[in-house]
N, C-alpha and C positions, 0 to 999 in steps of 0.2 A: 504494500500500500504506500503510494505518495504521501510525504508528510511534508503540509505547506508551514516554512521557515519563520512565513509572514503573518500568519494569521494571529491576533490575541492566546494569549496561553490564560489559562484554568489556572485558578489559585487548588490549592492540598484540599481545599474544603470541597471545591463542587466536584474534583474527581471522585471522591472517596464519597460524596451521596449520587452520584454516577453508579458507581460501582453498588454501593447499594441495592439502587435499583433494580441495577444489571440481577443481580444476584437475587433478589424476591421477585422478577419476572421469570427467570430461570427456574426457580423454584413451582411458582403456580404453573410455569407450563409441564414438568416433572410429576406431579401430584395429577396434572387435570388428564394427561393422556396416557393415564397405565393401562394396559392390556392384560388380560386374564387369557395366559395359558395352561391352554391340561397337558397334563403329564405325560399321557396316551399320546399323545398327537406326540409331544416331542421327542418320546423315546421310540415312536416307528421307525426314523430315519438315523439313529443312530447304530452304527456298525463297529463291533467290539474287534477289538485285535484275536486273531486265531477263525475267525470265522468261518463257517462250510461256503466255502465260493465254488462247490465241485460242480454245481449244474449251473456255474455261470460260463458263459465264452467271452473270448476279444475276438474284435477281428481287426489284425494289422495290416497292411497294406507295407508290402516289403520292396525298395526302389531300390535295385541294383547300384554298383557304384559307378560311375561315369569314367570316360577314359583319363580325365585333367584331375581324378582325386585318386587320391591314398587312403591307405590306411595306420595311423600311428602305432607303431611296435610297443609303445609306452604305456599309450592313453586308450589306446584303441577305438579313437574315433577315427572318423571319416572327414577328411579336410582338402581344400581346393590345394591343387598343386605350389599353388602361389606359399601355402603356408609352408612347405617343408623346409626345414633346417639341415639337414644334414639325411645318409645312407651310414645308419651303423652297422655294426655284423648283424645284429637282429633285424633289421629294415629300416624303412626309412625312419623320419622322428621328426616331430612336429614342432613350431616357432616356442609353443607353450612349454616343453617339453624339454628342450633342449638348454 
């Protein structure tokens, strides 16, 4: 936010009943818009660690790698040729890597 240089400046007294304010509107709007959640509803979507995911699937779509990439012997990603650092005994080896 711009803060103009020029404008009159606030004596300690009208900020602090400013802030006041600020602070029991905040409040009545806190109090006035609480929402009643059930329990039910919110523990449907919660998924515990260990969980049966056996009759779940993914389905990935798997893109070959292109002739201008590698693959890093380190990181074992997949990076544009542009990135490679170096051919060590293991293969090549990537900017990050190296």
């Amino acid at each position: 936010m711009a803060t103009d240089y020029d404008a009159p400046r606030k004596t300690d007294e009208e900020l602090n009943e400013e802030s006041l304010e600020d602070l029991k509107a905040q409040h009545a709007a806190k109090s006035g818009s609480s929402v009643d959640v059930d329990e039910a509803d919110h523990n449907e979507n919660l998924e515990l660690p260990g969980a049966d995911l056996s009759d779940e699937s993914i389905t990935v779509m798997v893109i070959p790698k292109k002739a201008d990439e590698f693959t890093c012997s380190r990181c074992f990603l997949v990076n544009h040729i542009s990135q490679k650092a170096k051919d060590g005994k293991e293969g090549p080896v990537c900017n990050d890597c190296s």
